[in-house]
VEXRO-223784 format. One record per atom (N, C-alpha, C, O): residue number from 1; x, y, z; chain. Coordinates in steps of 0.2 Angstrom, whole numbers. Layout:
N
num_xx_yy_zz_chaine
NUM_X_Y_Z_A
...
REM end
This chain:
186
num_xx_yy_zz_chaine
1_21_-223_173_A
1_25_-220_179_A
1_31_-216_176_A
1_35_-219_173_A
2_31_-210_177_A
2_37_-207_174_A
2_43_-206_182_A
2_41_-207_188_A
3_50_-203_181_A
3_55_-205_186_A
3_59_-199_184_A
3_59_-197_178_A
4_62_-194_190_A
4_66_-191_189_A
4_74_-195_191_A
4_75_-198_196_A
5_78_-194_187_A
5_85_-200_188_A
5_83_-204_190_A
5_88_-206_194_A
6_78_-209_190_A
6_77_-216_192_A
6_73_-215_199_A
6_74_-219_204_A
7_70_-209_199_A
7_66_-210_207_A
7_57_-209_204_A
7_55_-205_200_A
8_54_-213_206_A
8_48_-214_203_A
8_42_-207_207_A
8_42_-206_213_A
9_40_-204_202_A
9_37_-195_204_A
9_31_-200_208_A
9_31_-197_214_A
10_27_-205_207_A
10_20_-206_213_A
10_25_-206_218_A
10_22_-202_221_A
11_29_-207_221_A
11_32_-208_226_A
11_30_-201_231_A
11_29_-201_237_A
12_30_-194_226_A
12_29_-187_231_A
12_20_-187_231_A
12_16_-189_227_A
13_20_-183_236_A
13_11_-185_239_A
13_10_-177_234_A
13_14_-172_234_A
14_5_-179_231_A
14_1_-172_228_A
14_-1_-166_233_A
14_0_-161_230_A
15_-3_-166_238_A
15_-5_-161_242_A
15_-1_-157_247_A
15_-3_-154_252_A
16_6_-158_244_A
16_12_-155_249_A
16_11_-146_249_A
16_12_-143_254_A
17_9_-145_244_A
17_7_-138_245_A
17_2_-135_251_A
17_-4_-134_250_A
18_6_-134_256_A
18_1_-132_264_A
18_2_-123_264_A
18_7_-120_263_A
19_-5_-122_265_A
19_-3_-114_269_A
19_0_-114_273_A
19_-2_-118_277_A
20_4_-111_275_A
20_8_-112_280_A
20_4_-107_285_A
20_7_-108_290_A
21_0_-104_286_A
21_-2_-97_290_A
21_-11_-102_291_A
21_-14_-101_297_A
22_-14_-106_288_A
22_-18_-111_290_A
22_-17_-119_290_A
22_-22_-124_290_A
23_-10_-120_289_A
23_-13_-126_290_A
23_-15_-131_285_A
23_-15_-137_286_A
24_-17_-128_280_A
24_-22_-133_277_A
24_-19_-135_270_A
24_-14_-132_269_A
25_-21_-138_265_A
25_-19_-140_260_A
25_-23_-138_252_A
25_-28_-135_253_A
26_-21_-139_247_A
26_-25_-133_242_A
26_-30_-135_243_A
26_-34_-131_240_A
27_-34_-141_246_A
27_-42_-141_243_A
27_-44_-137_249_A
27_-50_-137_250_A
28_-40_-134_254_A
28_-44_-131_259_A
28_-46_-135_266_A
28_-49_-132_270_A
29_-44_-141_264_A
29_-48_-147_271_A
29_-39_-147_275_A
29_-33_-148_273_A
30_-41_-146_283_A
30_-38_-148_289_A
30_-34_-152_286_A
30_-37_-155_282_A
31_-28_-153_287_A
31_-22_-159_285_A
31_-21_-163_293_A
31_-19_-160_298_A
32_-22_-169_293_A
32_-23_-172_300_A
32_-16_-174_303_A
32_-12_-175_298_A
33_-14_-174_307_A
33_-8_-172_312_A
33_-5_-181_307_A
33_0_-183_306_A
34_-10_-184_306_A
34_-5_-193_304_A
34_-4_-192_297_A
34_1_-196_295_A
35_-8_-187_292_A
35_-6_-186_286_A
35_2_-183_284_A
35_5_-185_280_A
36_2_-180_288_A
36_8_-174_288_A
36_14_-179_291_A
36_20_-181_289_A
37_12_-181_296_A
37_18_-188_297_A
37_20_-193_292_A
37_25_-194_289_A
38_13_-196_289_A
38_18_-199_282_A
38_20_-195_278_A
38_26_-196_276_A
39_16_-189_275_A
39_20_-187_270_A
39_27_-184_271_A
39_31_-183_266_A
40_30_-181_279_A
40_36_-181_282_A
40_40_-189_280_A
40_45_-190_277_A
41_38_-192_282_A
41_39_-197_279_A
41_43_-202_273_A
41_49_-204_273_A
42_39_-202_270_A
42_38_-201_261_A
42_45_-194_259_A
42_50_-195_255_A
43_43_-189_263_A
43_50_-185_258_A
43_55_-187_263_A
43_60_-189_260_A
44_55_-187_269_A
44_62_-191_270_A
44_67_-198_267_A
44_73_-200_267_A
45_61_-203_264_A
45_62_-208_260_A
45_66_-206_255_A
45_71_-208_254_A
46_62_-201_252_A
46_63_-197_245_A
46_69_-193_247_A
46_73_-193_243_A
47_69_-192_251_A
47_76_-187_250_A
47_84_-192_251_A
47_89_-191_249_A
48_82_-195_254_A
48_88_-203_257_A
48_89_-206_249_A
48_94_-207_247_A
49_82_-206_245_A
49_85_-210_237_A
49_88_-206_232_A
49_89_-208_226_A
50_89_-200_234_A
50_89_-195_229_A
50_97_-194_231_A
50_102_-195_227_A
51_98_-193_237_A
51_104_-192_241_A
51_108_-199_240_A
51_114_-198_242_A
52_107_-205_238_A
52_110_-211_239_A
52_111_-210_233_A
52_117_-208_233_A
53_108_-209_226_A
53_108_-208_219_A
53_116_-203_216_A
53_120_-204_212_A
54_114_-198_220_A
54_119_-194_221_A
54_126_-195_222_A
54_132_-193_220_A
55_124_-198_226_A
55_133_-203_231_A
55_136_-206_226_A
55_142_-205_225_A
56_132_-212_224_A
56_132_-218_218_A
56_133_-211_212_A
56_139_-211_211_A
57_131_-207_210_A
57_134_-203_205_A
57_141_-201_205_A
57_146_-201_201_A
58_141_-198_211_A
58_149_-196_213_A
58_155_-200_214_A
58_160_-199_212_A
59_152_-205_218_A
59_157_-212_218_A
59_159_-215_211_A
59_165_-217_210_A
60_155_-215_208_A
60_156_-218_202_A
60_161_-214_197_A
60_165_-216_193_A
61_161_-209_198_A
61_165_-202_193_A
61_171_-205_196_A
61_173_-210_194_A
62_173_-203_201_A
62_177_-201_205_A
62_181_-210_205_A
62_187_-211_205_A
63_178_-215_204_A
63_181_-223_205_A
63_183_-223_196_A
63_189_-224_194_A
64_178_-220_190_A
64_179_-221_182_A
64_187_-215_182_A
64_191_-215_178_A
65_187_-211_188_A
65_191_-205_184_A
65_197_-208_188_A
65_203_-208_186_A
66_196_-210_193_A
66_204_-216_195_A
66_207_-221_191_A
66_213_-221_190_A
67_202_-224_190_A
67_205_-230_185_A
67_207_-226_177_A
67_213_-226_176_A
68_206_-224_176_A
68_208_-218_169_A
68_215_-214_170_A
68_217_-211_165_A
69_217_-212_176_A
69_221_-209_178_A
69_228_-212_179_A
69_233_-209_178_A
70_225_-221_182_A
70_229_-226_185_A
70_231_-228_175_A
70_236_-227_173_A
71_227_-229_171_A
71_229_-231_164_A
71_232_-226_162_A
71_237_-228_161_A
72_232_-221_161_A
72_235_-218_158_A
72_241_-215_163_A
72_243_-210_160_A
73_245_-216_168_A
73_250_-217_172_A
73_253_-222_172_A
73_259_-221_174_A
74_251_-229_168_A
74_253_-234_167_A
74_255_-236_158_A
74_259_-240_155_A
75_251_-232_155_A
75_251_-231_148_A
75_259_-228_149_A
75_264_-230_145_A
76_260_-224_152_A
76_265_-215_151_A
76_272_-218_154_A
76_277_-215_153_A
77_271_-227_160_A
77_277_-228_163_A
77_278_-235_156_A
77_282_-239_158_A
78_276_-236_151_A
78_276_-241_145_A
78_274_-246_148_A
78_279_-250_149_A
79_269_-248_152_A
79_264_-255_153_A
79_259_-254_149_A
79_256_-249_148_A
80_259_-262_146_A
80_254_-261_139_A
80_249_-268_147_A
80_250_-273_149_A
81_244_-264_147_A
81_239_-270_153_A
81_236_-276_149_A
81_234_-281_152_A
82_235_-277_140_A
82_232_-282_139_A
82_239_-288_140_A
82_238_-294_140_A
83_244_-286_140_A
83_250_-293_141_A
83_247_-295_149_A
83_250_-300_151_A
84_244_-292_153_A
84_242_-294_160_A
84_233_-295_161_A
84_229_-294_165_A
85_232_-300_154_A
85_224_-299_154_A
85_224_-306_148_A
85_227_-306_143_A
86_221_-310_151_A
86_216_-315_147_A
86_212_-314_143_A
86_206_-312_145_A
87_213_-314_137_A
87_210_-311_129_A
87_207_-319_125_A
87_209_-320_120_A
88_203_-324_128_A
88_204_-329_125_A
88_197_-330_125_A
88_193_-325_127_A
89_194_-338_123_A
89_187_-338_124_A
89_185_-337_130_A
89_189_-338_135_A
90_177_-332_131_A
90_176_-334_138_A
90_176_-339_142_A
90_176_-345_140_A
91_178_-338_149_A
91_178_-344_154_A
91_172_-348_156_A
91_172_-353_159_A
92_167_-345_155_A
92_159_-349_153_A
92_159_-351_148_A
92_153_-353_147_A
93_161_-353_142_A
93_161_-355_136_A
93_166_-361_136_A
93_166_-364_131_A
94_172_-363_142_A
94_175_-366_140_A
94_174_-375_142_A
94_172_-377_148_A
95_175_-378_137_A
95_174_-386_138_A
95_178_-387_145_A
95_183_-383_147_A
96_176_-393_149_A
96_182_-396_154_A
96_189_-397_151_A
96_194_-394_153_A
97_188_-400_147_A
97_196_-400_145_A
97_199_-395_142_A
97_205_-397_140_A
98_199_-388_139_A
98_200_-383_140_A
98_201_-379_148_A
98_206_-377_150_A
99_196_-379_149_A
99_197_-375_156_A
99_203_-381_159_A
99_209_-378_160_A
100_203_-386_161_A
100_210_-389_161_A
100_217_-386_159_A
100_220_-383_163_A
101_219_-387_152_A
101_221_-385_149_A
101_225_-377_151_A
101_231_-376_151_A
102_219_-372_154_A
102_220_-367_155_A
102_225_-365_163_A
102_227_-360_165_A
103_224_-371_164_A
103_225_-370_172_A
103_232_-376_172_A
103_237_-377_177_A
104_232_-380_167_A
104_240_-385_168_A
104_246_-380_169_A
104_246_-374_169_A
105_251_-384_170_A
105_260_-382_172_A
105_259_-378_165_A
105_258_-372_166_A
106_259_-380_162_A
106_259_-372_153_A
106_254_-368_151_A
106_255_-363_147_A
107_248_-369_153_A
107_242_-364_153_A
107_244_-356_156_A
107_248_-353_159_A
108_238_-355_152_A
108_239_-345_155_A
108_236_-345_161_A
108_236_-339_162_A
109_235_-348_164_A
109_232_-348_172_A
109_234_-354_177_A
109_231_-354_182_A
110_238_-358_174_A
110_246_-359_178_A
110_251_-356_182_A
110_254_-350_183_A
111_252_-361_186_A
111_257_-357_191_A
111_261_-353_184_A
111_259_-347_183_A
112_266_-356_179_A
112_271_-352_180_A
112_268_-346_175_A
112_271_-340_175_A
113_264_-346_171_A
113_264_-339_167_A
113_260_-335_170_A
113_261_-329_169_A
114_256_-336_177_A
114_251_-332_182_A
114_259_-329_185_A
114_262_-324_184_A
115_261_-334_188_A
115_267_-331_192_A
115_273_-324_187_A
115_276_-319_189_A
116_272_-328_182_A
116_276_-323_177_A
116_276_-315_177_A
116_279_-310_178_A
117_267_-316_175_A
117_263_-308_174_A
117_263_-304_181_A
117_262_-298_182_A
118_264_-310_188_A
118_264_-306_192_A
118_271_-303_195_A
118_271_-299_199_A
119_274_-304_192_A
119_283_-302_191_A
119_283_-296_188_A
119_283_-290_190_A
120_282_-300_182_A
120_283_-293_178_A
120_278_-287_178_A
120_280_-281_177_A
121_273_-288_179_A
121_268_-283_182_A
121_273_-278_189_A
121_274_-272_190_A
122_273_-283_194_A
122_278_-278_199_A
122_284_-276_196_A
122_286_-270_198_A
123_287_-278_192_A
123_297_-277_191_A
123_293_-272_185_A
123_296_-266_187_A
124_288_-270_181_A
124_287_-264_178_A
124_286_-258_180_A
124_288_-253_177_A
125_282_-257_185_A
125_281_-252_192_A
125_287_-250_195_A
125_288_-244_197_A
126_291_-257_196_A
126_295_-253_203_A
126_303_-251_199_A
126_307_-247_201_A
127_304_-253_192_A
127_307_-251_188_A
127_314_-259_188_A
127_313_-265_188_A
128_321_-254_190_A
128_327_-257_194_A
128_329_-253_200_A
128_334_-250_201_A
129_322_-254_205_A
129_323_-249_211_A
129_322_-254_217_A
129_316_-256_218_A
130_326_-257_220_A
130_325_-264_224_A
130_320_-261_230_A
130_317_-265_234_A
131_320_-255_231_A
131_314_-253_236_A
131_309_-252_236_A
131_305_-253_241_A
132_307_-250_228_A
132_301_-250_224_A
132_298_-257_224_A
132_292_-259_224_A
133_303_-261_223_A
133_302_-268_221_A
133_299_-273_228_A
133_294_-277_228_A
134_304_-271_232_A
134_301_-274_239_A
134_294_-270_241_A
134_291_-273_246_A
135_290_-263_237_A
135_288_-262_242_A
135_280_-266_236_A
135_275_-268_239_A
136_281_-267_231_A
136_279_-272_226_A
136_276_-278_228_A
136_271_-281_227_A
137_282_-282_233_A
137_281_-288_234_A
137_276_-289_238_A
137_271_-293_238_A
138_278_-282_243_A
138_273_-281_250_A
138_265_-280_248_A
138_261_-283_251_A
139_264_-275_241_A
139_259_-276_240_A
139_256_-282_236_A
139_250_-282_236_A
140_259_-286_233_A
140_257_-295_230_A
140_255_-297_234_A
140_249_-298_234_A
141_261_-299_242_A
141_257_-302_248_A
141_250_-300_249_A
141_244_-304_248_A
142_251_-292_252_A
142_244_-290_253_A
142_239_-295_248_A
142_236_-300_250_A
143_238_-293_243_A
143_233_-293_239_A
143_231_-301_238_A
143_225_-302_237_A
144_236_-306_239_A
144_235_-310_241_A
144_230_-314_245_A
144_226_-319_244_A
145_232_-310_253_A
145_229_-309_258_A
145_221_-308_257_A
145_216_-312_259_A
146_221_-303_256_A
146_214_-299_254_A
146_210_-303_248_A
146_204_-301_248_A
147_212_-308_243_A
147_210_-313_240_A
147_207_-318_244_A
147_200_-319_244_A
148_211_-323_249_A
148_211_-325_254_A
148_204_-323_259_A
148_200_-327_262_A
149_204_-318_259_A
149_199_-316_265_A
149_190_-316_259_A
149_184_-315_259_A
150_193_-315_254_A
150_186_-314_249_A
150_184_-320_248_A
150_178_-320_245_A
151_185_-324_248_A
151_184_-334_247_A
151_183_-337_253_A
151_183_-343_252_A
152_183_-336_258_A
152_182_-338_265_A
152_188_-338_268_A
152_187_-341_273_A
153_193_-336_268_A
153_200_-337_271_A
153_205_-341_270_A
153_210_-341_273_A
154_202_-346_264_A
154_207_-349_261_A
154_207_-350_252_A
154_201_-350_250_A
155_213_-351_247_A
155_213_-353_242_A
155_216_-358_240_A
155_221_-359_243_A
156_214_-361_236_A
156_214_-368_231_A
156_224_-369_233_A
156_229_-365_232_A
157_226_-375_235_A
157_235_-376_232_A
157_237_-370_226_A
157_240_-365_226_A
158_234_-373_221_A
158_235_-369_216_A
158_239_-360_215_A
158_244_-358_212_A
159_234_-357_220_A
159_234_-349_221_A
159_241_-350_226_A
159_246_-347_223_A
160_243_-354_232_A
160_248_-353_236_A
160_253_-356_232_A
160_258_-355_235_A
161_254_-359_228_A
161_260_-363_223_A
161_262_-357_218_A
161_267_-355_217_A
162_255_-354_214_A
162_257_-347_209_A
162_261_-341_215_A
162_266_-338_213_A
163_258_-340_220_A
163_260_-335_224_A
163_269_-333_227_A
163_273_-329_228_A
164_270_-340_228_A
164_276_-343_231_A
164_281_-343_224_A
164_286_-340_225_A
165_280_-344_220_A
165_283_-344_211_A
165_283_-337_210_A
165_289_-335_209_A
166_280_-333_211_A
166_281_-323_209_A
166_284_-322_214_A
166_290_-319_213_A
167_283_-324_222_A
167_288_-321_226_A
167_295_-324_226_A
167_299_-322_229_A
168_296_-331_222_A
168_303_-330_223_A
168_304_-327_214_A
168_310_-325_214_A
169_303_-326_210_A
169_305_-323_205_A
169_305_-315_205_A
169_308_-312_201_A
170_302_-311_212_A
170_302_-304_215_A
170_308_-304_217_A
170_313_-301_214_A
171_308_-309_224_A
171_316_-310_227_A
171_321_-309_223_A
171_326_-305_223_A
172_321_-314_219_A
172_327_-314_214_A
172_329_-309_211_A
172_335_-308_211_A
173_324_-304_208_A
173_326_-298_204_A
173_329_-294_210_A
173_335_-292_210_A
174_325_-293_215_A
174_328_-289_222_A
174_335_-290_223_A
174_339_-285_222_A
175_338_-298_225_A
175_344_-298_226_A
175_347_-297_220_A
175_353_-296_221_A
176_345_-298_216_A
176_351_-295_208_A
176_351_-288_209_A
176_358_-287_209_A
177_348_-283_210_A
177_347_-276_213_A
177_351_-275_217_A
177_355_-271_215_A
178_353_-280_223_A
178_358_-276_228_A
178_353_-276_233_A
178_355_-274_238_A
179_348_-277_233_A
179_342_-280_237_A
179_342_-283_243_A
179_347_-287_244_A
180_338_-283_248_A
180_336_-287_253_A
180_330_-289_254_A
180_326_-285_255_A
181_329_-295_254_A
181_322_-297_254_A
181_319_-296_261_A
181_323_-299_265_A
182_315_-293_264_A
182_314_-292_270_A
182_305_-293_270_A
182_301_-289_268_A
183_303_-302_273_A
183_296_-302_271_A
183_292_-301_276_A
183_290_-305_280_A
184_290_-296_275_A
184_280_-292_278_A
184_276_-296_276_A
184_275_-299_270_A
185_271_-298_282_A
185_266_-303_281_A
185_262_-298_280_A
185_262_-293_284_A
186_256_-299_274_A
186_251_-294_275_A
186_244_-294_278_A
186_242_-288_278_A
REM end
């Protein structure tokens, strides 16, 4: 079976070639009113996978040339993103008491070093702009949120203890700013 872009060629019917002035198909024989509906059919499928193919091609550019744009906008504001990235063994490779470990009061995926990079991840964006910074927090909450709703509508103590630790360490930088903290649920 061979495939144009991953669409399999048996898929189009051999006898699409119709006279159109008879009717009939290359070997000459009548095309019956039920043939010609499947193979309407058939190219409508075909043209639906061809067009979804398409879509997935374009969305895909267009989500790759985002994220490359968002890096290198983030490169050019001096955020280096591996200080905001788990660089260690995989998290399927690690024993119980590592995975422990990683998630204790001093671990990289403890409240306070998670709380940390979510700080400083906002306070590098919004710079020393308390507006920037408030609108920073607003979007933490959100994202939060939207974490929240991805896990059935709730997260581990853990996640509301890290989350609560970044928003007062946002707050704080806000009111060193001259800031007001004004909290949007999201």
């Amino acid at each position: 079976m061979s495939s144009i872009n991953g669409v399999n060629k048996s898929l189009f019917p051999n006898n699409l070639t119709t006279d159109k002035k008879e009717g009939q198909d290359r070997k000459g024989a009548q095309a019956s009113e039920s043939d010609k509906t499947a193979d309407n059919k058939l190219i409508d499928t075909n043209k639906l996978i061809i067009e979804m193919h398409l879509k997935i091609q374009i969305e895909s550019k267009t989500n790759f040339g985002t994220q490359v744009a968002i890096e290198q906008l983030l490169a050019d504001a001096g955020v280096d993103l591996s200080q905001f990235m788990y660089n260690g063994k995989p998290i399927t490779d690690l024993t119980q008491d590592e995975a422990t470990e990683l998630v204790s009061d001093d671990g990289y995926f403890g409240i306070t070093q998670t709380a940390q990079r979510i700080f400083e991840f906002a306070s590098s964006m919004a710079g020393d702009d308390p507006e920037r910074l408030q609108t920073a927090r607003d979007a933490v909450l959100k994202g939060f949120k939207e974490a929240e709703e991805l896990f059935g509508g709730s997260l581990p103590d853990i996640s509301h203890d890290t989350i609560s630790a970044a928003l007062e360490l946002i707050d704080g930088k806000i009111s060193e700013l001259g800031g007001s903290v004004v909290n949007i649920q999201a």
